[in-house]
mmCIF file of the N, C-alpha and C atoms, coordinates in Angstrom:
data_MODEL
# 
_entry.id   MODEL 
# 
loop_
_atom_site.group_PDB 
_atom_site.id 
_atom_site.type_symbol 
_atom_site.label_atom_id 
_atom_site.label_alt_id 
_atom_site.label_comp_id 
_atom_site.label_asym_id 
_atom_site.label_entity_id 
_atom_site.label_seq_id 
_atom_site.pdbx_PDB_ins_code 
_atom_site.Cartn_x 
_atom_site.Cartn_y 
_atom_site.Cartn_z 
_atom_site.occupancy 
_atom_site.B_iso_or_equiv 
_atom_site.pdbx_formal_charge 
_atom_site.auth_seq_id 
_atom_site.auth_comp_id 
_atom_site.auth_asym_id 
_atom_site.auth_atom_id 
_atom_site.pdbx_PDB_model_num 
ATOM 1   N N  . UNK A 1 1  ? 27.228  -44.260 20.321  1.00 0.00 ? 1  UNK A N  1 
ATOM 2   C CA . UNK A 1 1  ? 27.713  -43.434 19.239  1.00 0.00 ? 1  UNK A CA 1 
ATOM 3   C C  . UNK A 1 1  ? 26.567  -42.972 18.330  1.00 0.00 ? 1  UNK A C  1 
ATOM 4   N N  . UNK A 1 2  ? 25.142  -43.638 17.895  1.00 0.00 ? 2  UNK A N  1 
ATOM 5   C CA . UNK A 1 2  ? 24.491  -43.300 16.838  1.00 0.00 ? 2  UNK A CA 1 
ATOM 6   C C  . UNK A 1 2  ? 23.846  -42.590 17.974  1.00 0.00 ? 2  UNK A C  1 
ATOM 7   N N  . UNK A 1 3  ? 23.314  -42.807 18.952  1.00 0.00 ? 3  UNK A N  1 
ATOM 8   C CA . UNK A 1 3  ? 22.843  -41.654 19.664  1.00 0.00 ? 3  UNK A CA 1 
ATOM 9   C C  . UNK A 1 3  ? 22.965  -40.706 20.121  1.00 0.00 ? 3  UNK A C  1 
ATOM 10  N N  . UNK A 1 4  ? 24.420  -40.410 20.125  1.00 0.00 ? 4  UNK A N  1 
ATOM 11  C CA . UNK A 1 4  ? 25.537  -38.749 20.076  1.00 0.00 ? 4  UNK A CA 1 
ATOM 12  C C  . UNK A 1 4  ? 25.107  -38.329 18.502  1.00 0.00 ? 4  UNK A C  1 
ATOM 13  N N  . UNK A 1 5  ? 25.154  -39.104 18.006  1.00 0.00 ? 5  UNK A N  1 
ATOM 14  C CA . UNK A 1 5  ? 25.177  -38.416 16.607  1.00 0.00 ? 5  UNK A CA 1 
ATOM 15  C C  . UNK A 1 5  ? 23.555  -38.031 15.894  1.00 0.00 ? 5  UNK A C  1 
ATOM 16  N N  . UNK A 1 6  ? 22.751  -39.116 16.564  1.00 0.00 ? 6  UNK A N  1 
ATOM 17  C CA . UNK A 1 6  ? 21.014  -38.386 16.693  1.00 0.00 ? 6  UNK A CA 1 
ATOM 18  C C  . UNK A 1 6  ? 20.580  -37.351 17.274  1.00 0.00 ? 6  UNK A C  1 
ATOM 19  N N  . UNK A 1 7  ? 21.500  -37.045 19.009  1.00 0.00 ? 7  UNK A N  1 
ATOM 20  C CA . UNK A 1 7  ? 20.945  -35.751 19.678  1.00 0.00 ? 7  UNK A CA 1 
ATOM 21  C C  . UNK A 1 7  ? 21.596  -34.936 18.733  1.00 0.00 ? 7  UNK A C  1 
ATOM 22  N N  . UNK A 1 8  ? 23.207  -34.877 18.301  1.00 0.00 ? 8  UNK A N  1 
ATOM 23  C CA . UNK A 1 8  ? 23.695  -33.855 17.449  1.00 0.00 ? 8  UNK A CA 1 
ATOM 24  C C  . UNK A 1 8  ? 22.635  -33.329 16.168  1.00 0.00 ? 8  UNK A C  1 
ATOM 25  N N  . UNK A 1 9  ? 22.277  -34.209 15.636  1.00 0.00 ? 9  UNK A N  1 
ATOM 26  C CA . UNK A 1 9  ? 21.498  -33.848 13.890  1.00 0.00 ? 9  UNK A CA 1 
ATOM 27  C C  . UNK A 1 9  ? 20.157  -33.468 14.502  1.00 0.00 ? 9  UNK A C  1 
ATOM 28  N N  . UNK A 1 10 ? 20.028  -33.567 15.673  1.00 0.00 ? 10 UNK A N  1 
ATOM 29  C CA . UNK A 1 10 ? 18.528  -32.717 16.115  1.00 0.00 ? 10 UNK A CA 1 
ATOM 30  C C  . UNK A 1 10 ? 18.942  -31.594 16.840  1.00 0.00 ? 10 UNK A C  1 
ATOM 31  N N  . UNK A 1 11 ? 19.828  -31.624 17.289  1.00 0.00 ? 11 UNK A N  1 
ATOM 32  C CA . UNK A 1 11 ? 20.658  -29.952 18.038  1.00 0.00 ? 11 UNK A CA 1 
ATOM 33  C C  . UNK A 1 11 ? 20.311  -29.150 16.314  1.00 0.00 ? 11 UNK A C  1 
ATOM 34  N N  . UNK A 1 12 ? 21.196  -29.680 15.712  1.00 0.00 ? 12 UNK A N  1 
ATOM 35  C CA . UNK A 1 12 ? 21.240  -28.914 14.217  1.00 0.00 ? 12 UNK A CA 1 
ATOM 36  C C  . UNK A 1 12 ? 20.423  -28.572 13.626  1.00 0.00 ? 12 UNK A C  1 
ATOM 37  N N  . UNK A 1 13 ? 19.306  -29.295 13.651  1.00 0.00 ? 13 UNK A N  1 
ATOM 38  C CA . UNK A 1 13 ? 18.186  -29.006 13.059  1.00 0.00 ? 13 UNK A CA 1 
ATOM 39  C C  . UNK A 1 13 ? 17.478  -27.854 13.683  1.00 0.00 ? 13 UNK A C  1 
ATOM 40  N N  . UNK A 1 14 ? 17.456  -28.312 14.915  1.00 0.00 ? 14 UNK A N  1 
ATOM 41  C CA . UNK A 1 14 ? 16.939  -27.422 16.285  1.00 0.00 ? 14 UNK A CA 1 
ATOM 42  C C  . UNK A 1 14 ? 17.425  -25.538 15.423  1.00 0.00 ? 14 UNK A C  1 
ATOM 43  N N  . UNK A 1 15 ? 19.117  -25.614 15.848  1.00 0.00 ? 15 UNK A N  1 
ATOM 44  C CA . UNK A 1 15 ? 19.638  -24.614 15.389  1.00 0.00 ? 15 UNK A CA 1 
ATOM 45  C C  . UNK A 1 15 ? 19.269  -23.748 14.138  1.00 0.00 ? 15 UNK A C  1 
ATOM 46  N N  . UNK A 1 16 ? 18.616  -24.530 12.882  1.00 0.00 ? 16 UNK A N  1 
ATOM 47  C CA . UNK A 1 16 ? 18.379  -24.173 11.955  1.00 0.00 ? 16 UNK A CA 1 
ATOM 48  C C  . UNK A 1 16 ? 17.741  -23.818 11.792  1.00 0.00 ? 16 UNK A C  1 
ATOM 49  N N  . UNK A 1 17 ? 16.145  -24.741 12.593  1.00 0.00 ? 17 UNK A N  1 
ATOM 50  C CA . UNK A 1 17 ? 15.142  -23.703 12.359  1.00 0.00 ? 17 UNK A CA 1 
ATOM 51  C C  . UNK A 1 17 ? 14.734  -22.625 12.561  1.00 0.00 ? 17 UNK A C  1 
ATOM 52  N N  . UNK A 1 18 ? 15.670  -22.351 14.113  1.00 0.00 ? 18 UNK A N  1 
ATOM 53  C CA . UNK A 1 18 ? 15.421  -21.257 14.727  1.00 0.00 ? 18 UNK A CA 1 
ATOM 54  C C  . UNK A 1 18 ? 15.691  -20.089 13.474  1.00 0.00 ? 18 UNK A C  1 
ATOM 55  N N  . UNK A 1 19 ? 17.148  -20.543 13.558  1.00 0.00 ? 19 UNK A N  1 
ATOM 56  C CA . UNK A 1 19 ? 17.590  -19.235 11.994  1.00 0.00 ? 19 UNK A CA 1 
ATOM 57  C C  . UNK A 1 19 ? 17.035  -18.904 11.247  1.00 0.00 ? 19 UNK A C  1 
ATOM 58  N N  . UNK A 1 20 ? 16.239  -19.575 10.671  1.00 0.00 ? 20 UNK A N  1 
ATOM 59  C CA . UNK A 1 20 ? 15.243  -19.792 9.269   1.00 0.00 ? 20 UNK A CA 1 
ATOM 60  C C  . UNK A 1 20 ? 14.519  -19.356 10.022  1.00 0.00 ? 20 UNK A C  1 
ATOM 61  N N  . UNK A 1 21 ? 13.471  -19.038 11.031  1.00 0.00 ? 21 UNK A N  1 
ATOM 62  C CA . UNK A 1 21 ? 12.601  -18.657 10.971  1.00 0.00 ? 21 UNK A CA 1 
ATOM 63  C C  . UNK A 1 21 ? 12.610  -16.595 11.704  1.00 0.00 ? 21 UNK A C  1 
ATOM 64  N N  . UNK A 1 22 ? 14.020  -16.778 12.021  1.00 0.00 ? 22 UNK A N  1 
ATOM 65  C CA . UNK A 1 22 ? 14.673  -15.537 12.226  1.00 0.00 ? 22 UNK A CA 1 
ATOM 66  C C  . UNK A 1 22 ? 14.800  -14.882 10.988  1.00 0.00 ? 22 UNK A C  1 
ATOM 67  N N  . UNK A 1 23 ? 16.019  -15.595 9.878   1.00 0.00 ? 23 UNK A N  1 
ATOM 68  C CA . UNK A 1 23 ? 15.518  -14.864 8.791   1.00 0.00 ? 23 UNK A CA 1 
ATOM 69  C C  . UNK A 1 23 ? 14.304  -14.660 7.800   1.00 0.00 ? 23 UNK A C  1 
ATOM 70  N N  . UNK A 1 24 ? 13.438  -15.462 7.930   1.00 0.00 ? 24 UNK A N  1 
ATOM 71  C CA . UNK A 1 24 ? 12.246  -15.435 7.315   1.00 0.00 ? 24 UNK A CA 1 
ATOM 72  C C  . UNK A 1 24 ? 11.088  -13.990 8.211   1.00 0.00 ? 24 UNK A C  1 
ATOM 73  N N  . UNK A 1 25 ? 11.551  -13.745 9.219   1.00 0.00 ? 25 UNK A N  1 
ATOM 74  C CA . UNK A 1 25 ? 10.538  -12.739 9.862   1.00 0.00 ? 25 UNK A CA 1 
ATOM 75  C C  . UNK A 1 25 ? 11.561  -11.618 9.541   1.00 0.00 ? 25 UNK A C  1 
ATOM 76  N N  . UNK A 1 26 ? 12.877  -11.382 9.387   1.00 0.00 ? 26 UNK A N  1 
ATOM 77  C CA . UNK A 1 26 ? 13.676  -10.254 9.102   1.00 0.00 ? 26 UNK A CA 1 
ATOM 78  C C  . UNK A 1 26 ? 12.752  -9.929  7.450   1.00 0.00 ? 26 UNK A C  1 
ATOM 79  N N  . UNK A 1 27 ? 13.199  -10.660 6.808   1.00 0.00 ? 27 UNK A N  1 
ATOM 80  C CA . UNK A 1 27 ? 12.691  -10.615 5.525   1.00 0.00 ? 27 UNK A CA 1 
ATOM 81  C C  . UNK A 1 27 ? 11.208  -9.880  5.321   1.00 0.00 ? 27 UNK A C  1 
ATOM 82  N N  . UNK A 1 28 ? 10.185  -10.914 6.005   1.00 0.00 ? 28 UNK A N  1 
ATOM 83  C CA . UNK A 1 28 ? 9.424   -10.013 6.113   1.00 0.00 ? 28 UNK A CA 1 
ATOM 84  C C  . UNK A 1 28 ? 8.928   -8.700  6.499   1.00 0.00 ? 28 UNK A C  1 
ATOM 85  N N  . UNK A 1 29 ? 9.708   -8.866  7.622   1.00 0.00 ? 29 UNK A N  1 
ATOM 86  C CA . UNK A 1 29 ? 9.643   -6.968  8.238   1.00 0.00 ? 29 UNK A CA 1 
ATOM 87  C C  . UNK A 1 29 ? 10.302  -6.298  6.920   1.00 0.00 ? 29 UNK A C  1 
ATOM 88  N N  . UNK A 1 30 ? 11.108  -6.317  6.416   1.00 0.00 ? 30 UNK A N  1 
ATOM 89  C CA . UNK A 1 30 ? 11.461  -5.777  5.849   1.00 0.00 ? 30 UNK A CA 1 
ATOM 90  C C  . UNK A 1 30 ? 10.406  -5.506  4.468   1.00 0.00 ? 30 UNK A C  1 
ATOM 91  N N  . UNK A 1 31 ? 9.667   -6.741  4.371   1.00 0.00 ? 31 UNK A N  1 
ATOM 92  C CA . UNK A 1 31 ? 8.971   -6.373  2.944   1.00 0.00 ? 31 UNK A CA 1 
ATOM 93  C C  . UNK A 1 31 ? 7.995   -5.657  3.500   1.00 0.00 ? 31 UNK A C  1 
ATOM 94  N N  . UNK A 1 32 ? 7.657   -5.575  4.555   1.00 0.00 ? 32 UNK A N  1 
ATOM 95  C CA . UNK A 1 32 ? 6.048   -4.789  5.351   1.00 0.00 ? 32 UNK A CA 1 
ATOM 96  C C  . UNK A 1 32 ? 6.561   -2.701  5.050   1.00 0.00 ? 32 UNK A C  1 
ATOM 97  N N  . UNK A 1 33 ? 8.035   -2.783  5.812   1.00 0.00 ? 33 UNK A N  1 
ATOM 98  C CA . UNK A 1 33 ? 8.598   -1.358  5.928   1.00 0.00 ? 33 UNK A CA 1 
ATOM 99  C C  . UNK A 1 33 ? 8.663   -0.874  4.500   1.00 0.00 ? 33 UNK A C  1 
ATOM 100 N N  . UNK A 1 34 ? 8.893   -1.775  3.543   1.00 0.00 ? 34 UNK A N  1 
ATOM 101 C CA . UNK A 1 34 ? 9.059   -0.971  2.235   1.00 0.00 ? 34 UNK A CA 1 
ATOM 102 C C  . UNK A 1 34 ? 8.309   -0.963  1.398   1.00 0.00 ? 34 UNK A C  1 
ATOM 103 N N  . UNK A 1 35 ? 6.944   -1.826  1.624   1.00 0.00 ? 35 UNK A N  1 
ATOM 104 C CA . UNK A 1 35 ? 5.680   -1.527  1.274   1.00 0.00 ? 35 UNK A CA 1 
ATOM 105 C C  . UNK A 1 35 ? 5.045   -0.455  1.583   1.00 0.00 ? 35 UNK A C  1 
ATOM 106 N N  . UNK A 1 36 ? 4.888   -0.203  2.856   1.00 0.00 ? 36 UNK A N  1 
ATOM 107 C CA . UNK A 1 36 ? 4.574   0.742   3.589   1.00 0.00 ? 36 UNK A CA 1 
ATOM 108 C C  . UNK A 1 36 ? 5.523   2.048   2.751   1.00 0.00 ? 36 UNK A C  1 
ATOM 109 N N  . UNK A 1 37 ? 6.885   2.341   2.782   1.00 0.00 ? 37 UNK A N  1 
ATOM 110 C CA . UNK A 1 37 ? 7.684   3.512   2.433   1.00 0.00 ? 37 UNK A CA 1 
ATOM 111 C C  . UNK A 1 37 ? 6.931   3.576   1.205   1.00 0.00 ? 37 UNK A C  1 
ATOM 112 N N  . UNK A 1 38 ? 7.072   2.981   -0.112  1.00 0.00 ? 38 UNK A N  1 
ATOM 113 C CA . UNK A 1 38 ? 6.514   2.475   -1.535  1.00 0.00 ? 38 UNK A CA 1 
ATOM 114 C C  . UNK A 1 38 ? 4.812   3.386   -1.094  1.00 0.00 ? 38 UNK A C  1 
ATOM 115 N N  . UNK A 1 39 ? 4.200   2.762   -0.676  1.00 0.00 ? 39 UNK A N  1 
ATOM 116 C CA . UNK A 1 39 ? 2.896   3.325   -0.720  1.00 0.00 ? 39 UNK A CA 1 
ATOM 117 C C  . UNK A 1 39 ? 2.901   5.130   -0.046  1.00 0.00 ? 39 UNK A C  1 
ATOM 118 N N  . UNK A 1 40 ? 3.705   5.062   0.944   1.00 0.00 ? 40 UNK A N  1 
ATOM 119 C CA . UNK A 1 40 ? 3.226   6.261   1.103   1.00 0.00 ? 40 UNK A CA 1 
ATOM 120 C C  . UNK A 1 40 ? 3.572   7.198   0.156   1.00 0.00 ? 40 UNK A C  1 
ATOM 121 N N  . UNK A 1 41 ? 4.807   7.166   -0.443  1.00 0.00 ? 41 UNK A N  1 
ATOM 122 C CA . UNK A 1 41 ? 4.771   8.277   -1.339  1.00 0.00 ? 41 UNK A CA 1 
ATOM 123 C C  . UNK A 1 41 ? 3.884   7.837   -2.546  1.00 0.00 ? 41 UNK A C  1 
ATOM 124 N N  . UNK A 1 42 ? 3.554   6.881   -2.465  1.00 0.00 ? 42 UNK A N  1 
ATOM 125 C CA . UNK A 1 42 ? 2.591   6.753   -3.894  1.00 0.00 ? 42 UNK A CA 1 
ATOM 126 C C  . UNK A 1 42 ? 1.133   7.792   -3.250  1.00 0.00 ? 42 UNK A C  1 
ATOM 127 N N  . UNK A 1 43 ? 0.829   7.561   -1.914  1.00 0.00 ? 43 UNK A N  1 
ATOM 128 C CA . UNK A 1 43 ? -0.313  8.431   -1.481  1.00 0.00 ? 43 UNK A CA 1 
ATOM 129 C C  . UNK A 1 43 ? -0.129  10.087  -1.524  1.00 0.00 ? 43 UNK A C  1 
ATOM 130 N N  . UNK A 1 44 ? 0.818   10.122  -1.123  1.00 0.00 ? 44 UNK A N  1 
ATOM 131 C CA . UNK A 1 44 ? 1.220   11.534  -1.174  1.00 0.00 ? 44 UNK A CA 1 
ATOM 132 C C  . UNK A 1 44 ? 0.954   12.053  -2.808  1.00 0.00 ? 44 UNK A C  1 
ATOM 133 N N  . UNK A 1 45 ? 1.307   11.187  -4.040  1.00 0.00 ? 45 UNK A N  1 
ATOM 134 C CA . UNK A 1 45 ? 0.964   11.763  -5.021  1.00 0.00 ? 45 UNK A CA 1 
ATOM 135 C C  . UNK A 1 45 ? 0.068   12.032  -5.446  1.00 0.00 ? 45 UNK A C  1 
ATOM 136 N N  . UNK A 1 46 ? -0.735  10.576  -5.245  1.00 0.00 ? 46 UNK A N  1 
ATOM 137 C CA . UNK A 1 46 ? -1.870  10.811  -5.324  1.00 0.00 ? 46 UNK A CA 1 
ATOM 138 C C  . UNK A 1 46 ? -2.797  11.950  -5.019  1.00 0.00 ? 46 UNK A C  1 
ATOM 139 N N  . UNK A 1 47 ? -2.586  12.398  -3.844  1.00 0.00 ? 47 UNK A N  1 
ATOM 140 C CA . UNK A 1 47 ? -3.590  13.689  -3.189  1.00 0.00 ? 47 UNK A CA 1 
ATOM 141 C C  . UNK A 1 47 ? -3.137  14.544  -3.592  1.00 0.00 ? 47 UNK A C  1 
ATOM 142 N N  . UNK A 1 48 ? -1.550  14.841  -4.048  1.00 0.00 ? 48 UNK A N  1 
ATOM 143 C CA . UNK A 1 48 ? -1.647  15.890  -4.824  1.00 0.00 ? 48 UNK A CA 1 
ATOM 144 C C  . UNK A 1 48 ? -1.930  16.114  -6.131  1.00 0.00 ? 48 UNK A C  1 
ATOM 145 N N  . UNK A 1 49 ? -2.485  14.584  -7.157  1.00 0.00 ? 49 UNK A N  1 
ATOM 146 C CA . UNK A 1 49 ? -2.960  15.108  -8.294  1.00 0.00 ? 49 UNK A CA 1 
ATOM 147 C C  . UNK A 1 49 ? -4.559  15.454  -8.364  1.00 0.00 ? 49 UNK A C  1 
ATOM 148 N N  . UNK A 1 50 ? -5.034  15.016  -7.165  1.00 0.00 ? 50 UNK A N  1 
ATOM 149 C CA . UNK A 1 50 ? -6.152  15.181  -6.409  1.00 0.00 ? 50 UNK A CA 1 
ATOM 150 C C  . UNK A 1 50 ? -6.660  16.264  -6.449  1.00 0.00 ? 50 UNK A C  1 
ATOM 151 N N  . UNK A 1 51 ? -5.964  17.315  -5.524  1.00 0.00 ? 51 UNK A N  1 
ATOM 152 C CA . UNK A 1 51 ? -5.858  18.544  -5.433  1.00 0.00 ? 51 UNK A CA 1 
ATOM 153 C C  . UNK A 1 51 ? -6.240  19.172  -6.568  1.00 0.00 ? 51 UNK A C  1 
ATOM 154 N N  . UNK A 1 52 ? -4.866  18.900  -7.936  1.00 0.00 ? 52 UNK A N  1 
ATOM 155 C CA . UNK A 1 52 ? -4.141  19.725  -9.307  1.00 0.00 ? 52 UNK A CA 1 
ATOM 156 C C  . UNK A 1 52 ? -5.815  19.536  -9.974  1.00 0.00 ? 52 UNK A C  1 
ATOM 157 N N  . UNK A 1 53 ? -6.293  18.090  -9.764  1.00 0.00 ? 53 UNK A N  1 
ATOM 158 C CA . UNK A 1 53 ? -8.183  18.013  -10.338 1.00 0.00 ? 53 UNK A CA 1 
ATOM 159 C C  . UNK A 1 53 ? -8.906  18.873  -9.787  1.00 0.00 ? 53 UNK A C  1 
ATOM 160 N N  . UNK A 1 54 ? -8.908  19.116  -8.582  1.00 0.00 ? 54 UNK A N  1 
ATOM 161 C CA . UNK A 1 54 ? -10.564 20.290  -8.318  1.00 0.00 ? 54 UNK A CA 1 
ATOM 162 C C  . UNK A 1 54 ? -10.023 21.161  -8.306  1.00 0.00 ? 54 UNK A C  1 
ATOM 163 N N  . UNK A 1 55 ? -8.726  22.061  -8.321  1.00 0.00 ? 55 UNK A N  1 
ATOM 164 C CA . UNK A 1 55 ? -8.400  23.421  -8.941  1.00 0.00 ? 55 UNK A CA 1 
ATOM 165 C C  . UNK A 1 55 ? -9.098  23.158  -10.605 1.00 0.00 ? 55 UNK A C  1 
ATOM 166 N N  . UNK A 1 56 ? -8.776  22.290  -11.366 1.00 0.00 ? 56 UNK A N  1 
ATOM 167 C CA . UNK A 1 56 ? -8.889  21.857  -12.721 1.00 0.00 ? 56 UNK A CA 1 
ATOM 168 C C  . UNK A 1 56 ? -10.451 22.707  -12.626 1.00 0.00 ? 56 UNK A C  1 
ATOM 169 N N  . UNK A 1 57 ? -11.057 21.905  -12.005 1.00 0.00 ? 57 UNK A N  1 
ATOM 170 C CA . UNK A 1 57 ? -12.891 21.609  -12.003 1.00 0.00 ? 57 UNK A CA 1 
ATOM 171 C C  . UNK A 1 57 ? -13.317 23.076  -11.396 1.00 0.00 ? 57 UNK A C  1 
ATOM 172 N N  . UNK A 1 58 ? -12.487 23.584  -10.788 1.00 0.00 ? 58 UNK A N  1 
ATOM 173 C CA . UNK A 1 58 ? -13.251 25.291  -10.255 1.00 0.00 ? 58 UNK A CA 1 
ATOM 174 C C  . UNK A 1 58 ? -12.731 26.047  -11.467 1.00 0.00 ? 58 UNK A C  1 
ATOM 175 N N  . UNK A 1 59 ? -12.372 25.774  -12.587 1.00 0.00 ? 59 UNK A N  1 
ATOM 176 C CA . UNK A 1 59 ? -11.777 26.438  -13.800 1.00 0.00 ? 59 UNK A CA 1 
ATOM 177 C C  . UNK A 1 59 ? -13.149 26.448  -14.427 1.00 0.00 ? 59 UNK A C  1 
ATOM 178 N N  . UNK A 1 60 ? -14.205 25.263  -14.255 1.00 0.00 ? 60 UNK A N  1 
ATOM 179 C CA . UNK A 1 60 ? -15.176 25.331  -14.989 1.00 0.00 ? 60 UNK A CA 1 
ATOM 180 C C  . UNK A 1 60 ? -16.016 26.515  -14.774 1.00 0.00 ? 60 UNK A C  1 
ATOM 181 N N  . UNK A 1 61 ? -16.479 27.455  -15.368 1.00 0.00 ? 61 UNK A N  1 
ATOM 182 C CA . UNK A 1 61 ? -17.945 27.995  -15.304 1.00 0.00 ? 61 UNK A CA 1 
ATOM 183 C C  . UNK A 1 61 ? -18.895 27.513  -14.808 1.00 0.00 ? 61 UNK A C  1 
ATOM 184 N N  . UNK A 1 62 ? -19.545 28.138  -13.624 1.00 0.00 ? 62 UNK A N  1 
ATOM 185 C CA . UNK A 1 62 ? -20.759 27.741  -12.830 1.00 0.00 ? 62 UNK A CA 1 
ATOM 186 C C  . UNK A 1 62 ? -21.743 27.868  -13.867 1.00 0.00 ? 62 UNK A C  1 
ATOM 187 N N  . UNK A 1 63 ? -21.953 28.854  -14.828 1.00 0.00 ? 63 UNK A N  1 
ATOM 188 C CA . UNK A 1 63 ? -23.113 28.882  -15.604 1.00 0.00 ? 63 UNK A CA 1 
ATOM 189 C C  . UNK A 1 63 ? -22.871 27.586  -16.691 1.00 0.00 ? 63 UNK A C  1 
ATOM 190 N N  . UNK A 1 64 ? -21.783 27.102  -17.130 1.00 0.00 ? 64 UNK A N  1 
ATOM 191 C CA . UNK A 1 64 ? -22.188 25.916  -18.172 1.00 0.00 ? 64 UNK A CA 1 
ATOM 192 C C  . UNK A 1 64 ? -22.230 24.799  -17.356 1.00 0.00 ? 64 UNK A C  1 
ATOM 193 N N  . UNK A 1 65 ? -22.115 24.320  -15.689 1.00 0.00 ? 65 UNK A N  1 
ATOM 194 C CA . UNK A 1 65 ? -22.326 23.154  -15.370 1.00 0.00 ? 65 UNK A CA 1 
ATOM 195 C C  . UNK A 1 65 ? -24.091 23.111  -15.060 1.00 0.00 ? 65 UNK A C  1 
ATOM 196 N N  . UNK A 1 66 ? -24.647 24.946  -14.528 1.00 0.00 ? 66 UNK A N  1 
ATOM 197 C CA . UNK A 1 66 ? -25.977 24.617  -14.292 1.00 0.00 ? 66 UNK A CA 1 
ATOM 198 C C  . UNK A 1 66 ? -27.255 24.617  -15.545 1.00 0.00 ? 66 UNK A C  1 
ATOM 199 N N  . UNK A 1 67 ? -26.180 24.895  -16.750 1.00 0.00 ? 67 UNK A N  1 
ATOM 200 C CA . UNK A 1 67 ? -26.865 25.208  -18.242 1.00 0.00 ? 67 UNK A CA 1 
ATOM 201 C C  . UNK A 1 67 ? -27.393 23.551  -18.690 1.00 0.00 ? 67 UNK A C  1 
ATOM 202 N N  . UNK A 1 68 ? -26.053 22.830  -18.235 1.00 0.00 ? 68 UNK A N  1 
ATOM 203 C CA . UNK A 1 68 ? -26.372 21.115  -18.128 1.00 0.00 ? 68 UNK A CA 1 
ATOM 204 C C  . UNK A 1 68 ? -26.851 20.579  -17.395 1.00 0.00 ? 68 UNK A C  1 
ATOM 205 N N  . UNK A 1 69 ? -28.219 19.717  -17.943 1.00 0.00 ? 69 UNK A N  1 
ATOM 206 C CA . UNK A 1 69 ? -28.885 19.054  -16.271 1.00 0.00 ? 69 UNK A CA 1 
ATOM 207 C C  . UNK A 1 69 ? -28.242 17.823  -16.240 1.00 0.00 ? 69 UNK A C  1 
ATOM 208 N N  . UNK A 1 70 ? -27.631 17.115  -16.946 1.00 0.00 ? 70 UNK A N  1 
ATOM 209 C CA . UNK A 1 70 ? -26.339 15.993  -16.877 1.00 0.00 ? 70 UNK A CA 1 
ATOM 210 C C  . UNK A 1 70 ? -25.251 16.308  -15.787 1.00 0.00 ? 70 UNK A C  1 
ATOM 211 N N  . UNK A 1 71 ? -24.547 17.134  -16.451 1.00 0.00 ? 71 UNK A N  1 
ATOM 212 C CA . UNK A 1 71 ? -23.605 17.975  -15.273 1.00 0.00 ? 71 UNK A CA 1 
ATOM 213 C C  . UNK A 1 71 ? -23.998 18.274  -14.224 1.00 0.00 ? 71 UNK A C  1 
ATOM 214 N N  . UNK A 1 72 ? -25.173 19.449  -14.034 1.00 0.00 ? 72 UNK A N  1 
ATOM 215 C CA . UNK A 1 72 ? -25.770 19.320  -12.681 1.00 0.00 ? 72 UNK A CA 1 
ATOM 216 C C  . UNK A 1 72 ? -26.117 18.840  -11.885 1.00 0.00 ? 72 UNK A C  1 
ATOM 217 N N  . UNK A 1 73 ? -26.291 17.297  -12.470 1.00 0.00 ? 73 UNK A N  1 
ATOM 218 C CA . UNK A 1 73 ? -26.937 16.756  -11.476 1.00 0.00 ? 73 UNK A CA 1 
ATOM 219 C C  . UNK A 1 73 ? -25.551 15.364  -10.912 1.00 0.00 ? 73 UNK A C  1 
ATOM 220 N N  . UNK A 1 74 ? -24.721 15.446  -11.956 1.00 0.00 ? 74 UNK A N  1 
ATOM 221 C CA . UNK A 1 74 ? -23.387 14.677  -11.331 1.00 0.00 ? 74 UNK A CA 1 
ATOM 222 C C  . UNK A 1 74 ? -22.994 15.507  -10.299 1.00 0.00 ? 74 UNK A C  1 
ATOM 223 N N  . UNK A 1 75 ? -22.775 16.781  -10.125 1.00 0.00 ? 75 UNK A N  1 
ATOM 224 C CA . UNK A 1 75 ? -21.808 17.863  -9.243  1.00 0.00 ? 75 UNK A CA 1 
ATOM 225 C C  . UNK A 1 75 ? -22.501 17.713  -8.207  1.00 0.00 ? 75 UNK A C  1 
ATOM 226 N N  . UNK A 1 76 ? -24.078 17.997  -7.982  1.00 0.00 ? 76 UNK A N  1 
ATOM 227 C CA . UNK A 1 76 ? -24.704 18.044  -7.248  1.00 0.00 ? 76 UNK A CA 1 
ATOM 228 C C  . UNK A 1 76 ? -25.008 16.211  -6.456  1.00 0.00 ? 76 UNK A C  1 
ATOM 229 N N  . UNK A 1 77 ? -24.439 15.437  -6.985  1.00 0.00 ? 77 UNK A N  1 
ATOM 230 C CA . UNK A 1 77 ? -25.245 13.895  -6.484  1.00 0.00 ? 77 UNK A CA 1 
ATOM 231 C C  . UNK A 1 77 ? -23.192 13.868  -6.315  1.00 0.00 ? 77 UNK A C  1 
ATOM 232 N N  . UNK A 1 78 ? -22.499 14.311  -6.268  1.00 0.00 ? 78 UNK A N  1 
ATOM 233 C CA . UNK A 1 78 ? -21.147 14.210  -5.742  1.00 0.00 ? 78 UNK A CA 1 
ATOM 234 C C  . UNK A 1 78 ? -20.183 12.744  -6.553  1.00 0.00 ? 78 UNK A C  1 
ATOM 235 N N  . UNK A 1 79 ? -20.970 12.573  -7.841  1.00 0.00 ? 79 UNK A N  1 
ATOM 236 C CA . UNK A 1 79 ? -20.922 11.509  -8.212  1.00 0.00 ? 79 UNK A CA 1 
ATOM 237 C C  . UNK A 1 79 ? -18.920 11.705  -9.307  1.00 0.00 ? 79 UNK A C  1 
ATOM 238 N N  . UNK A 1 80 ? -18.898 12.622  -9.832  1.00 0.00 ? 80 UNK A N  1 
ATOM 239 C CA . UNK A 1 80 ? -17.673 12.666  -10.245 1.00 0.00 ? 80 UNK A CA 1 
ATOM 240 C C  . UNK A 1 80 ? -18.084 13.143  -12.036 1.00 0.00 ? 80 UNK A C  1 
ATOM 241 N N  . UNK A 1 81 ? -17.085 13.539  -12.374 1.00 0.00 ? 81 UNK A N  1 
ATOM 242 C CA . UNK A 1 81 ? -17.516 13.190  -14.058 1.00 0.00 ? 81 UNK A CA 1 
ATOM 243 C C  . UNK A 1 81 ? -16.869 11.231  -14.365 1.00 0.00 ? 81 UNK A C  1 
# 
C-alpha cells in the first residue's frame, strides 16, 4: 500500500512538472512575441523621428554651418550636434 501510494505521488509530481514547465515556456514565448511586437513599433518611431531630424538639419543654411568651424567640423567628422 505505501508503495502504490509512493509510485502515485511520483506519477504526480512527474505530471506536474511536466505542466509547469509547459506553462513556464508558454509564458515565456509569449513574453519574447510581445517584446518583440512592443519594440518594433517603438523602432518604427524611432526612424521616423529620425527622418523628421535631418529634414530639421537640411533647414539649416550651408553658409552658417561653414561660417562655424565648431559646426563644421561636427557635420563634417559625422559626429552629431
Amino acid at each position: 500500500m505505501v508503495q502504490a501510494y509512493l509510485d502515485d505521488s511520483y506519477s504526480f509530481f512527474d505530471s506536474t512538472k511536466s505542466w509547469t514547465a509547459i506553462k513556464n515556456g508558454c509564458f515565456l514565448g509569449a513574453l519574447v512575441l510581445s517584446y518583440f511586437f512592443i519594440i518594433s513599433g517603438f523602432i518604427s518611431r524611432l526612424k521616423e523621428e529620425i527622418w523628421q531630424t535631418k529634414g530639421l538639419l537640411n533647414l539649416i543654411p550651408t553658409r552658417f554651418i561653414l561660417s562655424s568651424p565648431e559646426l563644421k567640423f561636427k557635420f563634417l567628422s559625422h559626429q552629431g550636434l
